[in-house]
SEKE-17696 format. One record per atom (N, C-alpha, C, O): residue in one letter; chain; x, y, z. Coordinates in Angstrom, 2 decimals, always signed. Layout:
BEGIN
PT   code   unit         u         v         w
PT      A      A         X         Y         Z
...
***
This chain:
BEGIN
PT   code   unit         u         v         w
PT      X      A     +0.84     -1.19     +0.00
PT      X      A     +0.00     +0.00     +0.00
PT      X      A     +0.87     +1.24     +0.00
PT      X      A     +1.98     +1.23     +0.54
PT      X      A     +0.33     +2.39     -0.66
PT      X      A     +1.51     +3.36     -0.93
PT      X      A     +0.91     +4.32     +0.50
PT      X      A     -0.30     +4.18     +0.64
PT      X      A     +1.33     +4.90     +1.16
PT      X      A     +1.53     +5.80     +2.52
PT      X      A     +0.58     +6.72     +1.96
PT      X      A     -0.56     +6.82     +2.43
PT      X      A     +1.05     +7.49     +0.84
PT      X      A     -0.08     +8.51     +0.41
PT      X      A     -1.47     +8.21     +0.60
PT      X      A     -2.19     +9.06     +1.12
PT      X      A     -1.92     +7.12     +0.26
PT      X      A     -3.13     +6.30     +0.25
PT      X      A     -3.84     +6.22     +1.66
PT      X      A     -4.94     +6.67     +1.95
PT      X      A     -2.98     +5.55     +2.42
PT      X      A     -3.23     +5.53     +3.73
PT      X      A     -3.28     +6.96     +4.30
PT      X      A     -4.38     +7.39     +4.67
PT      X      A     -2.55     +7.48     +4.37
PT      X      A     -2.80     +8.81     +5.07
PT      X      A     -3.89     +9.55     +4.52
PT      X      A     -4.44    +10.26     +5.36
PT      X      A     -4.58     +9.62     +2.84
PT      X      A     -5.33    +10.26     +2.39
PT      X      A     -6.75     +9.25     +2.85
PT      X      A     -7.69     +9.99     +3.12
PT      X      A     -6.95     +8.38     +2.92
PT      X      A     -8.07     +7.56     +3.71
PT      X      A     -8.01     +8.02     +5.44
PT      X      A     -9.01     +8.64     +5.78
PT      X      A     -7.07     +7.83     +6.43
PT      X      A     -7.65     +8.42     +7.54
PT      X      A     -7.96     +9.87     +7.45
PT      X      A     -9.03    +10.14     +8.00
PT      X      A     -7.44    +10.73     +7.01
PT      X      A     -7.64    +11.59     +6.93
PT      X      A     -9.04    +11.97     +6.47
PT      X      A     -9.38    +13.15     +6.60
PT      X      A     -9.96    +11.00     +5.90
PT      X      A    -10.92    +11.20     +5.28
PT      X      A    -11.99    +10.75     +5.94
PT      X      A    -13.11    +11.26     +6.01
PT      X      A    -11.52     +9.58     +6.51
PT      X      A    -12.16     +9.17     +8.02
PT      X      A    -12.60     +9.75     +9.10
PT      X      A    -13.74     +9.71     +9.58
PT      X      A    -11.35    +10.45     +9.58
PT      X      A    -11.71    +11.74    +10.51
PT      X      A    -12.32    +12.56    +10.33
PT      X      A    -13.12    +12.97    +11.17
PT      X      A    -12.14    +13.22     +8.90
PT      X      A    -13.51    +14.14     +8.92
PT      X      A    -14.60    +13.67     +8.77
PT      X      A    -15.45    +14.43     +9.23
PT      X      A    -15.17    +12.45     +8.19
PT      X      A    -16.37    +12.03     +8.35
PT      X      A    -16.61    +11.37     +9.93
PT      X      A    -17.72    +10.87    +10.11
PT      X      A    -16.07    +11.34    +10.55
PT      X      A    -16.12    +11.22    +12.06
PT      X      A    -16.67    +12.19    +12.61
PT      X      A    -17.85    +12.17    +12.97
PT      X      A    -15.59    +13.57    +12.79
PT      X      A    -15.87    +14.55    +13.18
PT      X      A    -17.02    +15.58    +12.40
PT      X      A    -17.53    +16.65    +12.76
PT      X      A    -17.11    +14.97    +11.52
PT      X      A    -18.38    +15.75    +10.65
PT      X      A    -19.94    +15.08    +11.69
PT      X      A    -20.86    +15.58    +12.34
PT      X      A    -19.48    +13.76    +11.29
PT      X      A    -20.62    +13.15    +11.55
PT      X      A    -21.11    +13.64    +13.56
PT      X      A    -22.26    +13.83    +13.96
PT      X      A    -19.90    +13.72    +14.37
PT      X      A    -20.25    +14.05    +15.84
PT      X      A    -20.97    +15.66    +15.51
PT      X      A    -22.13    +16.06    +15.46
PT      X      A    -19.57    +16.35    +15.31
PT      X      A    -20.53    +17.56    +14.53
PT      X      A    -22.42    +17.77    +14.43
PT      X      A    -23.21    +18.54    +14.98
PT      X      A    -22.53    +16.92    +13.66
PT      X      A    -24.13    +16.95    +13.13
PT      X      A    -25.34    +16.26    +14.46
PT      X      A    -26.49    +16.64    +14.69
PT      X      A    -24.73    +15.41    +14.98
PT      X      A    -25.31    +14.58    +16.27
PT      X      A    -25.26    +15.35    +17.32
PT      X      A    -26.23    +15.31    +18.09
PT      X      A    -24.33    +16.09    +17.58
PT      X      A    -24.22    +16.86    +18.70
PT      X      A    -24.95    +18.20    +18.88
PT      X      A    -25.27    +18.68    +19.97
PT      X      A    -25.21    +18.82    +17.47
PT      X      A    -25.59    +19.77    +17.29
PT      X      A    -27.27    +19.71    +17.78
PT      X      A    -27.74    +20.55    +18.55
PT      X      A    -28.02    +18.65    +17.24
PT      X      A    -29.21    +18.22    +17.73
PT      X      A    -30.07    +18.76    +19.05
PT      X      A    -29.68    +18.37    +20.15
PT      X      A    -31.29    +19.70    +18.97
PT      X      A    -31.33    +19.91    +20.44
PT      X      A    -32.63    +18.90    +20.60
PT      X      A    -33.51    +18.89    +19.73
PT      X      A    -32.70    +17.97    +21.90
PT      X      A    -33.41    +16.94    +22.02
PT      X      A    -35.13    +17.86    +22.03
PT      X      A    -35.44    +18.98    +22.43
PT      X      A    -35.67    +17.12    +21.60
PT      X      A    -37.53    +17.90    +21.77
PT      X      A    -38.00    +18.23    +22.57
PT      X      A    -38.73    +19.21    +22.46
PT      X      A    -37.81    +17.57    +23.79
PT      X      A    -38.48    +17.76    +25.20
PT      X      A    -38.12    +18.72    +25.76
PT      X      A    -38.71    +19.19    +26.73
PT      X      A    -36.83    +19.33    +25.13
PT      X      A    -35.83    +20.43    +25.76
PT      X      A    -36.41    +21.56    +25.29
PT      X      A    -36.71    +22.47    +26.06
PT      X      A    -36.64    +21.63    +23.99
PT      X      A    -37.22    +22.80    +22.86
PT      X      A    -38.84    +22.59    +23.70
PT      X      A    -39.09    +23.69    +24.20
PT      X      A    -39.69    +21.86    +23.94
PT      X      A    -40.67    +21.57    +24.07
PT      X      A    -40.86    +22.55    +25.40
PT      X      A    -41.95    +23.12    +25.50
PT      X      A    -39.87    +22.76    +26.42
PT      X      A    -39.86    +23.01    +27.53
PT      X      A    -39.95    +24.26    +27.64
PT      X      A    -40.90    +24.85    +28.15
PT      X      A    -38.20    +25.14    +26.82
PT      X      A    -38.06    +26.07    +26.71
PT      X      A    -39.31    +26.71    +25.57
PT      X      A    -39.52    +27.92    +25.55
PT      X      A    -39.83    +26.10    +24.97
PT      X      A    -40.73    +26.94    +23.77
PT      X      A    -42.12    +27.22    +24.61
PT      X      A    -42.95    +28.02    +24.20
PT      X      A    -42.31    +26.36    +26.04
PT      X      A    -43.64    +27.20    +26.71
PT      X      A    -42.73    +27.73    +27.70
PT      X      A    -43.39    +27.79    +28.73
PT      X      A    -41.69    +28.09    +27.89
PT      X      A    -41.48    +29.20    +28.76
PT      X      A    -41.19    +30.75    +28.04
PT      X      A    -41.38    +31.89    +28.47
PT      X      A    -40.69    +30.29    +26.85
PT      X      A    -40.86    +31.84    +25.94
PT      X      A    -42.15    +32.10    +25.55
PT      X      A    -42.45    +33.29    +25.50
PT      X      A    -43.03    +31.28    +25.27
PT      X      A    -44.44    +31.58    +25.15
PT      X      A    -45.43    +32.00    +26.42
PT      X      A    -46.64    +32.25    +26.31
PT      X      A    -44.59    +32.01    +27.71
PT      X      A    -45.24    +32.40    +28.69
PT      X      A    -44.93    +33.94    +29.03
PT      X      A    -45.68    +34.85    +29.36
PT      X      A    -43.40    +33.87    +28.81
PT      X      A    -42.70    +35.05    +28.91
PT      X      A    -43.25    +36.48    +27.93
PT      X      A    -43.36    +37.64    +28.33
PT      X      A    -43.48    +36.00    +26.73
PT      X      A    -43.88    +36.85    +25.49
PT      X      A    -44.85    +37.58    +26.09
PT      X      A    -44.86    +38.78    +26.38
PT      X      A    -46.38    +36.03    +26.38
PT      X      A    -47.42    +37.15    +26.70
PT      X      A    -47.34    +37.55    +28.29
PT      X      A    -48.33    +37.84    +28.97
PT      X      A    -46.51    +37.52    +28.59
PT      X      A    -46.19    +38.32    +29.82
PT      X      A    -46.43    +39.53    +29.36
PT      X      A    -47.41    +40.27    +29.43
PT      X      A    -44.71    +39.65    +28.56
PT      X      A    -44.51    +41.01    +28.25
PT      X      A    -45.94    +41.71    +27.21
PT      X      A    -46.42    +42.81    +27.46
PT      X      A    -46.35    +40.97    +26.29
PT      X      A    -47.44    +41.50    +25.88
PT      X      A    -48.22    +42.20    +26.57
PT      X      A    -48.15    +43.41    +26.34
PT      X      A    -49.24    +41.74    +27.62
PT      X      A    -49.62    +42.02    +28.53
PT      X      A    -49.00    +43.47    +29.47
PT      X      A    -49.63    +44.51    +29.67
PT      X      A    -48.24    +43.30    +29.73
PT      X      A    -47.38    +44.39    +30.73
PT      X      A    -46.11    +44.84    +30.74
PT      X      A    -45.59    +45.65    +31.51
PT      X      A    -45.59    +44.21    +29.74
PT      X      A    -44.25    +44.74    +29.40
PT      X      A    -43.41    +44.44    +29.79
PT      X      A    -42.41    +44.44    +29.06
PT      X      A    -43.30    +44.02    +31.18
PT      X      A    -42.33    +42.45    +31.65
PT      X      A    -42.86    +41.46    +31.85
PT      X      A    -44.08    +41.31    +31.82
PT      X      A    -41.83    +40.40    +32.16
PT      X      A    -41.84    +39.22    +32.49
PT      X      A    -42.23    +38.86    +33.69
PT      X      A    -42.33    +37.64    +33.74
PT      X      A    -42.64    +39.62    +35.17
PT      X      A    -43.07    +39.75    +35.67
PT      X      A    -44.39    +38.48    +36.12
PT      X      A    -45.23    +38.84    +35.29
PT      X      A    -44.95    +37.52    +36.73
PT      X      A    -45.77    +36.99    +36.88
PT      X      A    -47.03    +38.05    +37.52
PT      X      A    -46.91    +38.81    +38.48
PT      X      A    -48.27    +37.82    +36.66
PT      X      A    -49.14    +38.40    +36.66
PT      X      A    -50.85    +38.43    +37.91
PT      X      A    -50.77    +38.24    +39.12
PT      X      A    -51.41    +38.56    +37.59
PT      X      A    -52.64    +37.84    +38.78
PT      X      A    -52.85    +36.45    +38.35
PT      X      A    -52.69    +35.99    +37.22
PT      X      A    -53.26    +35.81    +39.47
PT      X      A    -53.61    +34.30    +39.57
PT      X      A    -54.60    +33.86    +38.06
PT      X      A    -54.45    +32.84    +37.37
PT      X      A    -55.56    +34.89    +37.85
PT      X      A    -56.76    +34.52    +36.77
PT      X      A    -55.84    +34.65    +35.30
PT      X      A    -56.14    +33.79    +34.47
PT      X      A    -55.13    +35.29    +35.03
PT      X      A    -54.46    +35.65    +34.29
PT      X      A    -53.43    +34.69    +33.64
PT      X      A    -53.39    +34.15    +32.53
PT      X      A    -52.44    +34.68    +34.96
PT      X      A    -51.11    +33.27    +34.85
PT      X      A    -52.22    +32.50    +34.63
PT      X      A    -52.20    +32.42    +33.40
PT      X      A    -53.56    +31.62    +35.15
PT      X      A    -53.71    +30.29    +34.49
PT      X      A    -54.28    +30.46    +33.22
PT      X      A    -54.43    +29.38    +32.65
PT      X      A    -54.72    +31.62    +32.47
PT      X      A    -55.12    +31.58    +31.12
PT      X      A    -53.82    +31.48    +30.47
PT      X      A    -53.63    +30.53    +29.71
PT      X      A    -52.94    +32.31    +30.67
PT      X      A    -51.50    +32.16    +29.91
PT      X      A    -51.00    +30.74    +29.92
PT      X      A    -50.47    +30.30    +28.90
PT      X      A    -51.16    +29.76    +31.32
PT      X      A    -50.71    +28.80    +31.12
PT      X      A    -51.43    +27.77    +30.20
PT      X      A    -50.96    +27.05    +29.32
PT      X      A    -52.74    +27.90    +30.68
PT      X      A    -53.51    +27.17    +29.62
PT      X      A    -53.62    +27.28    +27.79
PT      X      A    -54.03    +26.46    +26.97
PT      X      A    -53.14    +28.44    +27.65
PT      X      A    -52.94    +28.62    +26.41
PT      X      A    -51.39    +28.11    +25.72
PT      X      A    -51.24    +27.68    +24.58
PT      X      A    -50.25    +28.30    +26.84
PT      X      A    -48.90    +27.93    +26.34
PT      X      A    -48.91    +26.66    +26.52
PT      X      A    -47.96    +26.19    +25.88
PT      X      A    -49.67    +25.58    +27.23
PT      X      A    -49.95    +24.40    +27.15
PT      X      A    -50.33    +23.95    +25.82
PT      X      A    -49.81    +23.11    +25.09
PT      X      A    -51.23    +24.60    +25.68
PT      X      A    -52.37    +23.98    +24.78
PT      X      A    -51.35    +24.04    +23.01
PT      X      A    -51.48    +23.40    +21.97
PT      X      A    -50.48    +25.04    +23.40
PT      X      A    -49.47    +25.73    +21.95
PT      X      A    -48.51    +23.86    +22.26
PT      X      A    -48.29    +22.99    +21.42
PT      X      A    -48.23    +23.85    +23.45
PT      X      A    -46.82    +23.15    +23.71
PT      X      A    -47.17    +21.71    +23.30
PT      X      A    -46.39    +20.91    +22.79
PT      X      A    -48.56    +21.46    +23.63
PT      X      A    -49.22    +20.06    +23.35
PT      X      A    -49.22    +20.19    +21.49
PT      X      A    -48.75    +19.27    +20.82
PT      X      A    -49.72    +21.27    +20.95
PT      X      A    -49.69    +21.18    +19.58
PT      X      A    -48.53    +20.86    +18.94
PT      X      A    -48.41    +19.91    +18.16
PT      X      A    -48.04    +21.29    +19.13
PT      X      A    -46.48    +21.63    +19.04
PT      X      A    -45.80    +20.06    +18.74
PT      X      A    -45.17    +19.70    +17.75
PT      X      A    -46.11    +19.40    +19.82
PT      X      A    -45.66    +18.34    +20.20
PT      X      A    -46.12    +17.37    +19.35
PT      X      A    -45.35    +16.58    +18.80
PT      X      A    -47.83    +17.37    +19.13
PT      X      A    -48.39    +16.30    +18.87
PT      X      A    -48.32    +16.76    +16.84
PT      X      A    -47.86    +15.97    +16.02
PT      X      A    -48.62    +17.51    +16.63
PT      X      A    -48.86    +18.15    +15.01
PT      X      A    -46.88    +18.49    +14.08
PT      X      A    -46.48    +18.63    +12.93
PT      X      A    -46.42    +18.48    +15.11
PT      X      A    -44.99    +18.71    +14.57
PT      X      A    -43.95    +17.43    +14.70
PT      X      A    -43.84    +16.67    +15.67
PT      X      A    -42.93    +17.41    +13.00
PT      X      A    -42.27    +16.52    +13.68
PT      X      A    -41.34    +16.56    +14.77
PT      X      A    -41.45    +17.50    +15.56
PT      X      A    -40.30    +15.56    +14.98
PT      X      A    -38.86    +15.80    +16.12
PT      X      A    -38.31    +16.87    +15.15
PT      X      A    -38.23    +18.00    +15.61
PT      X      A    -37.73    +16.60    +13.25
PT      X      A    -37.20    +17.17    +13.13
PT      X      A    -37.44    +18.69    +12.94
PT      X      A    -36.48    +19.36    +12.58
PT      X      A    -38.76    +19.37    +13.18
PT      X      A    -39.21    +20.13    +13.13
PT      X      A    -38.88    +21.04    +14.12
PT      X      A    -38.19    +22.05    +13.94
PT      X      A    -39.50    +20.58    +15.43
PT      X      A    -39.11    +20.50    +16.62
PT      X      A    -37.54    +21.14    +16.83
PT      X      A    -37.25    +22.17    +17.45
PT      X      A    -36.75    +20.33    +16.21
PT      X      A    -35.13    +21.08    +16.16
PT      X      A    -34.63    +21.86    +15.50
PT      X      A    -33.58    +22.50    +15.56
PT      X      A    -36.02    +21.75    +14.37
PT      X      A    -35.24    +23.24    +13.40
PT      X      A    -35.93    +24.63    +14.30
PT      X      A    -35.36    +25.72    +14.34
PT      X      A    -37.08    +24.38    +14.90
PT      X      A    -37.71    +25.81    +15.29
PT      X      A    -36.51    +25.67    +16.84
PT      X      A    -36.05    +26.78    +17.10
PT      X      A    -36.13    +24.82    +17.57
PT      X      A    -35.04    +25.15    +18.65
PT      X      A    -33.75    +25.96    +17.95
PT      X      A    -33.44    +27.11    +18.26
PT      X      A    -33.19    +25.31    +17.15
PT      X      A    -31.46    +25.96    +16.18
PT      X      A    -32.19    +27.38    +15.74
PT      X      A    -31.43    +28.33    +15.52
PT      X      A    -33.62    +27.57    +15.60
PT      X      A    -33.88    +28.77    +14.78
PT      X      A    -33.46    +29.01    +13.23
PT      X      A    -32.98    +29.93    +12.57
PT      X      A    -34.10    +27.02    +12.87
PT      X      A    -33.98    +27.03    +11.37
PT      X      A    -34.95    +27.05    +10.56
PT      X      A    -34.73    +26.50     +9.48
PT      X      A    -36.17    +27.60    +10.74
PT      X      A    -37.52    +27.93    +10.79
PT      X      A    -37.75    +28.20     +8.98
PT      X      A    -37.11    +29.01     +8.32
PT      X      A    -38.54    +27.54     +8.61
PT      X      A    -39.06    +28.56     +6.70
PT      X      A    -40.43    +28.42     +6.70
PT      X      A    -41.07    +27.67     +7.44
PT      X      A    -40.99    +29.35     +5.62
PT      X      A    -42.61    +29.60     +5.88
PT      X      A    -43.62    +28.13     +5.83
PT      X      A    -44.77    +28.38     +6.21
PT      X      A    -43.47    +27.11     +5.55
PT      X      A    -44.11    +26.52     +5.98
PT      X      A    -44.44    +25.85     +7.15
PT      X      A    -45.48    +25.36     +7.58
PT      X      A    -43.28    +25.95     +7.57
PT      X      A    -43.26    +25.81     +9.12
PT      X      A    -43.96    +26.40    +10.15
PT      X      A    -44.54    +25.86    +11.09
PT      X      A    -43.81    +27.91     +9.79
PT      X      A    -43.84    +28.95    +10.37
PT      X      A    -45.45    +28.81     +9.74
PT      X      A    -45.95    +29.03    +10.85
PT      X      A    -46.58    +28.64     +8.90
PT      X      A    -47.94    +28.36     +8.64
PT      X      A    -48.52    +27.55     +9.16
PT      X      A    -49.75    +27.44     +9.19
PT      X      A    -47.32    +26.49     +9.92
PT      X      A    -48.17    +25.08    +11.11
PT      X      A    -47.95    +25.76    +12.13
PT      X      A    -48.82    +25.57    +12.98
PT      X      A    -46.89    +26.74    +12.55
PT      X      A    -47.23    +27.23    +14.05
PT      X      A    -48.35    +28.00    +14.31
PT      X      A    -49.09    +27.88    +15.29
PT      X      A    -48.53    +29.28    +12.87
PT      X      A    -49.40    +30.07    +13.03
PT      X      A    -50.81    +29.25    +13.20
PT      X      A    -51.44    +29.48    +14.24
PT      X      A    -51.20    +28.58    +12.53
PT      X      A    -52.48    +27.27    +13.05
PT      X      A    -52.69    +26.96    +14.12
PT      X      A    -53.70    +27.37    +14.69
PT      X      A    -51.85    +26.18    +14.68
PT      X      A    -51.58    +26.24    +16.17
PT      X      A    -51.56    +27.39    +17.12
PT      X      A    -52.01    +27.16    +18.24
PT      X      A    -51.16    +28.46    +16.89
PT      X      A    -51.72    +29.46    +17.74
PT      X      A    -53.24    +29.98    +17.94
PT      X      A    -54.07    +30.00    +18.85
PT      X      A    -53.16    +30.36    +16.63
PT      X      A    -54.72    +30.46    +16.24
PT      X      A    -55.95    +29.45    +16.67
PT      X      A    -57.11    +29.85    +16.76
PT      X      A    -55.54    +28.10    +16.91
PT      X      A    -56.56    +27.16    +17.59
PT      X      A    -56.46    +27.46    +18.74
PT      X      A    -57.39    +28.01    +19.35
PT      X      A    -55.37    +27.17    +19.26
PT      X      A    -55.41    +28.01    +21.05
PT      X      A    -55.94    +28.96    +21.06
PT      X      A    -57.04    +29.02    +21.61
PT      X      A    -55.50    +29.81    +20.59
PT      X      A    -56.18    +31.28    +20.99
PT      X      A    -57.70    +31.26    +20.58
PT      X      A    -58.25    +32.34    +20.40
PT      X      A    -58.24    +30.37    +20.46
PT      X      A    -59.83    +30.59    +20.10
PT      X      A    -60.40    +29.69    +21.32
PT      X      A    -61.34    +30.11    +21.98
PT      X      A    -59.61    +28.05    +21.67
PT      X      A    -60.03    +27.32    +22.84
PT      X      A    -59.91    +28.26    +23.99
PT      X      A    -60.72    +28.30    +24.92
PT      X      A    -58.77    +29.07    +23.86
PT      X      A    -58.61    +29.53    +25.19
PT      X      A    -58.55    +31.16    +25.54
PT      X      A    -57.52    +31.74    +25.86
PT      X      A    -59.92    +31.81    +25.40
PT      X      A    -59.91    +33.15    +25.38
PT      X      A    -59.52    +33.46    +26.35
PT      X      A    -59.40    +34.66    +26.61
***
């Protein structure tokens, strides 16, 4: 075997190694996005509401929660995983972004 050969194969190895950890690692798990995506959705209509983040009156926090539920359950159940990780990385394109708007829009009508 000529050395060139060999060295031009690991070398080629490694980056498909390190490519490949690269791409696996990068991954943010769903449950995580799932978690953080009803705490920014709680936070938002916080601030909507009043302009901070601030926790609000009792009648209030459980409509907000019931509604960032009801987003987080959609979310969950109507979207895929890989979906799921593109809206966590913030790799989002308009069709995506036409299944969330749905999903809001059903909440926001269950849960005035």
């Amino acid at each position: 075997m000529n050395l060139k050969h060999v060295l031009l194969g690991a070398a080629l190895l490694a980056i498909l190694l390190l490519g490949g950890l690269w791409l696996f690692l990068r991954q943010v798990p769903p449950s995580e996005t799932l978690d953080s995506f009803q705490n920014t959705c709680i936070e938002g209509q916080r601030r909507g509401i009043s302009g901070d983040t601030r926790p609000l009156d009792e009648l209030t926090e459980a409509r907000l929660l019931a509604f960032c539920d009801c987003v987080a359950r959609g979310v969950g159940s109507r979207l895929s995983r890989q979906d799921i990780a593109a809206i966590g990385l913030d790799q989002g394109n308009p069709a995506l972004d036409a299944r969330l708007d749905a999903i809001f829009v059903s909440c926001a009508r269950s849960n005035p």
